[in-house]
N, C-alpha and C positions, 0 to 999 in steps of 0.2 A: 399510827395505828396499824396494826398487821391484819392483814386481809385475807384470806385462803379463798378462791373461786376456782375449788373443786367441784360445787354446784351453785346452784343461784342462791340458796339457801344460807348456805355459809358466807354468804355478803350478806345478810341484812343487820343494819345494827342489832335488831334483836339478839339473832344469832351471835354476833360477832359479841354480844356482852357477856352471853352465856358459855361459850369459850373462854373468852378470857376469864372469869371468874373461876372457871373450875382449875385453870390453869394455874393462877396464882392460890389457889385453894390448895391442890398439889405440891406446888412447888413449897408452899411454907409445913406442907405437910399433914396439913388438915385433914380431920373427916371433915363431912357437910352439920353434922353436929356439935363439933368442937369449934366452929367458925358463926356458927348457931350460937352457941353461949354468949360469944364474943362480942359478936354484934348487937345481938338482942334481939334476935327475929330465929321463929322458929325453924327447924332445919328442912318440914316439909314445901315449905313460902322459897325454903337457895333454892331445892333442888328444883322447881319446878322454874324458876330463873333461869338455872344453869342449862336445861332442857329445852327453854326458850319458848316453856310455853306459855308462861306469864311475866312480864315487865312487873321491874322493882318498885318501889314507891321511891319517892322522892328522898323520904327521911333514908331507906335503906340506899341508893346508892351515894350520897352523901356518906355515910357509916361504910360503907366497902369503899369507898376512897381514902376516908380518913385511918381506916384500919391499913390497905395495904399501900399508903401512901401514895397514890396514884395519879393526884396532881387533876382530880374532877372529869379523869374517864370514864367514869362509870356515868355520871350527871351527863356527862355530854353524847353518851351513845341513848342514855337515854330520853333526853331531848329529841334526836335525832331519828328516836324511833316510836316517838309520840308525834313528831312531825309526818312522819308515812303515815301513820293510822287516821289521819286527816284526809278527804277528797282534793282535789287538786287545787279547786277552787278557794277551801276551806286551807288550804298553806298559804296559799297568795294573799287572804286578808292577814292569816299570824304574822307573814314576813312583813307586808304593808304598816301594819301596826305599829311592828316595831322601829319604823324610820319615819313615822309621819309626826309631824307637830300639829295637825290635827285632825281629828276625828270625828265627823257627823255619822249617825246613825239612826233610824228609822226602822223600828220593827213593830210588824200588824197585828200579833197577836200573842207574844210573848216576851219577856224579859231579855233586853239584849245581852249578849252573848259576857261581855266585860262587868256587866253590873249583876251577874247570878253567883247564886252561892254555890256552893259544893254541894249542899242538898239539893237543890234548886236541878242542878245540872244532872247528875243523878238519876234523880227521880223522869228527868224529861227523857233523858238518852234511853234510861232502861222502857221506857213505853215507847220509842219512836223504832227502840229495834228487838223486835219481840220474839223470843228464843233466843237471845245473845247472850251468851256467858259471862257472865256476872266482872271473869275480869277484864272484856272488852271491854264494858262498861266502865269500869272503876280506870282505865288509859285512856277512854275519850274525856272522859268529866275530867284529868288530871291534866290534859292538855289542853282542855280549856282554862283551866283555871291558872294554867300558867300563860297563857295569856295576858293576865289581869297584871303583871310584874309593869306594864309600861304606863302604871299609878307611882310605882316604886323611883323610877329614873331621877337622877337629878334635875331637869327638868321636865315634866311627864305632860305630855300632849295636851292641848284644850281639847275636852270631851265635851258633847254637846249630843244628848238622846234622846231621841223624841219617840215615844211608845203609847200606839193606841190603849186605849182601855182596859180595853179585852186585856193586854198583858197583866194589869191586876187583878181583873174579873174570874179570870180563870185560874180554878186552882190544884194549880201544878202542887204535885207532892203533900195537897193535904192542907186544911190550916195551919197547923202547926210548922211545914216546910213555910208555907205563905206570910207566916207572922217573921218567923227570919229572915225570909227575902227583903218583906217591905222595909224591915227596919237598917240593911244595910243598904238598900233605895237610899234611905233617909241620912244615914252616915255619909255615903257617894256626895251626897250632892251638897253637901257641908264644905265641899274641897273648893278651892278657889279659883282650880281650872274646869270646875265640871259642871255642867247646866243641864237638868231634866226637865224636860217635859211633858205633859201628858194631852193625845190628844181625846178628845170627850166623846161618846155615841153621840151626843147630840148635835153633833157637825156630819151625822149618817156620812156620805159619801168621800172620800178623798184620792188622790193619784195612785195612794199607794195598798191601796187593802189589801191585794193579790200576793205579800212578798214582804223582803225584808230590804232596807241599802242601807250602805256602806260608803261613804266618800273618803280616802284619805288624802288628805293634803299633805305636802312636803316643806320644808323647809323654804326650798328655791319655789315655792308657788304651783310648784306641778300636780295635778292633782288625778286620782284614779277610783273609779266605781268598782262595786260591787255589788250587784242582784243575785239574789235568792228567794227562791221560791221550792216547793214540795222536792225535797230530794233532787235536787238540780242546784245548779249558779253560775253564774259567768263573771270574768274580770271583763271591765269596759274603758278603755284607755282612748279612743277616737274624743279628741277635743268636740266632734259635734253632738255625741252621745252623753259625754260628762256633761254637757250643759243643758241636756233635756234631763237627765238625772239631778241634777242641780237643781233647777223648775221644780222636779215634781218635790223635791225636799223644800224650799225653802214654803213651796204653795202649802205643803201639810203642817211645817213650822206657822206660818201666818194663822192655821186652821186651830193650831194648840191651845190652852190653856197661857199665861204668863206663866213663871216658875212659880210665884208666890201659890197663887190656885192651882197649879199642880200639885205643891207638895202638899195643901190643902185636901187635894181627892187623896193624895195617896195615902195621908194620914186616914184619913174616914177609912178605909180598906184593911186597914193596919187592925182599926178599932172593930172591925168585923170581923176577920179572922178572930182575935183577938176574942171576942165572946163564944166565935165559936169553939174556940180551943176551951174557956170554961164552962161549959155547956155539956 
């Protein structure tokens, strides 16, 4: 990959895909319209690509690889630059993810992060960052969602999520976003490596209200935290901290529902949105 650090600017993937594009756009001799046709995507969406002010969609740099033959350049800058657009913290669980065999998670008040949909995420991003330009928005929710590829793996991690109430109570993006949520809840957890839980109000207090974790576990047994809370997070790798984050997991696990009567509340929830969508 050719690099130019004439300014700081002209390294960032971003940058660097929007060069290249125009470059090979040139060189085969293209307008940004004539490359428009081809691809299928309108020519005001390259140039604002080529410009580097907005990242491609997934479909579109897949289609500019497979037009200039380019062997998943374009896919892979821009992975690379949906991985920046990520807090520090928030790279270190994508990387974790994708090496861990498996996965506990714990979150107090919303839909963990691997089991939301594209609406779902969406709708949450564009309320958590108010005055954000629509296509921040549209690279944070695409980066998360490409998260979700380590269900895809040949063999994809034991998932195990335990999610207060409140994540179905509250409704993110509306009934209608909430009736698609719950229903691929219900799909998830149909998988044979993947176990939900929900934990109930009526167990009021637990270790974890304040925040959201993360454990992943490796292969070789080695295992690493993640806390998050309000615009913050930390990695937690000290063996004596994993194991107090471990406590307070498996204490809210003990607190949950069984699966069965989980997916029991989570149907009921499903059926309420659900009216409220015809109503």
């Amino acid at each position: 990959m050719e690099l130019n650090n004439e300014d700081d600017d002209r390294a960032t993937p971003r940058s660097v895909l929007g060069r290249r594009l125009r470059r090979l756009r040139e060189t085969a001799g293209l307008s940004q319209r004539a490359l428009a046709d081809k691809v299928g995507y309108p020519h005001t969406y390259l140039s604002r690509v080529e410009r580097g002010e907005q990242l491609p969609s997934e479909a579109l740099a897949e289609a500019l690889d497979a037009h200039f033959a380019t062997d998943g350049l374009f896919v892979e800058l821009l992975s690379m630059a949906q991985d920046l657009s990520i807090p520090d913290y928030g790279r270190a669980v994508l990387h974790g993810e994708a090496k861990a065999a498996r996965i506990q998670v714990f979150e107090s008040s919303l839909i963990p992060g691997l089991l939301q949909t594209d609406d779902y995420a969406h709708a949450l991003i564009r309320k958590s960052l108010p005055g954000e330009h629509e296509e921040r928005v549209n690279e944070l929710a695409a980066a998360r969602m490409r998260r979700k590829r380590v269900f895809d793996k040949a063999e994809p991690p034991f998932y195990w999520a335990i999610m207060d109430e409140a994540g179905l109570r509250r409704p993110v993006g509306g009934a209608k976003c909430m009736t698609g949520q719950i229903h691929h809840i219900l799909t998830m957890a149909r998988l044979p490596h993947t176990s939900i839980q929900i934990l109930p109000f009526r167990e009021g207090e637990h270790p974890l209200l304040a925040g959201s974790l993360t454990l992943l576990t490796l292969r070789n047994g080695t295992t690493t935290g993640y806390a998050e809370s309000f615009a913050s997070g930390e990695s937690v790798e000290s063996p004596r901290r994993v194991l107090q984050l471990t406590q307070r997991f498996d204490i809210a696990r003990s607190m949950a529902l069984p699966e069965s009567g989980s997916l029991d509340l989570i149907r009921s929830y499903l059926r309420d949105y659900e009216d409220e969508e015809d109503s």
